[in-house]
N, C-alpha and C positions, 0 to 999 in steps of 0.2 A: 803384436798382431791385433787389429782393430777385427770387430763386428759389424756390419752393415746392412741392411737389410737393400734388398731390389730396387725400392722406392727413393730408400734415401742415395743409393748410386745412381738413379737416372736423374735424382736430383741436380747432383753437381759431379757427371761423372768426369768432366776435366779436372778439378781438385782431386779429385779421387784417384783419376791417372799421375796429376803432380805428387802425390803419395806414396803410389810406387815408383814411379819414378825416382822418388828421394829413398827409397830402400823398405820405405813398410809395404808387409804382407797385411791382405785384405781379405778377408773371412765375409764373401755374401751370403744370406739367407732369403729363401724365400719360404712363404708360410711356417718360419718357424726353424725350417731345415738346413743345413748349409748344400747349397749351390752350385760355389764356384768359389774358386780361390785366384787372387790378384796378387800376384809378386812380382817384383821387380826382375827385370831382364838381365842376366849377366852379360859383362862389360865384354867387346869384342869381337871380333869375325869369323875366328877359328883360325889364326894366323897363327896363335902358339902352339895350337893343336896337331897343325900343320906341320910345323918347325920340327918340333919334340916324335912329331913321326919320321920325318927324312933321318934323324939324328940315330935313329934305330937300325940295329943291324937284325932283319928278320930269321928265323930259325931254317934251314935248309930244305924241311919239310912244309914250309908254308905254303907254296904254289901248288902242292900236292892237297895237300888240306884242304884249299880254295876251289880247288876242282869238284874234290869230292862232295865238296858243300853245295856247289853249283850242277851237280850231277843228284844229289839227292831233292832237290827244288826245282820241279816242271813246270811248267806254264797248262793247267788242264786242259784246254782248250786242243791241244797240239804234241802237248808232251817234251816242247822245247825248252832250252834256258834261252832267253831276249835279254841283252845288255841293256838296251832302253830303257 
């Protein structure tokens, strides 16, 4: 994990993207503080995530659970659930 300060990332912050991009984590500071952290993205779309859920057999009570979950979360405005 590197240290950078504000400065020196606006310096060269496409280097600084090519960084993460090659897998290092970035530690900014400003005044002293740290800031923000720069890591690299993990690899993929959500395709295996996707897969590995169709592959699932869900529990019986699931749709039931989802309701209730969706029945406990209103919209305050209305007091409605909005799929949106």
């Amino acid at each position: 994990m590197r240290t950078m300060t504000t400065t020196e990332v606006a310096r060269d912050f496409a280097s600084v993207l090519d960084r993460a991009e090659h897998g290092e984590t970035i530690v900014i500071t400003r005044g002293g503080r740290r800031s923000a952290t720069l890591a690299p993205t993990p690899a993929g779309n959500g395709a295996a995530i996707k897969e590995f859920l169709a592959a699932q057999s869900l529990d019986a009570d699931f749709a039931d659970d989802v309701a209730a979950a969706q029945e406990s979360v209103t919209d305050e405005r209305d007091g409605t659930w909005h799929d949106d």
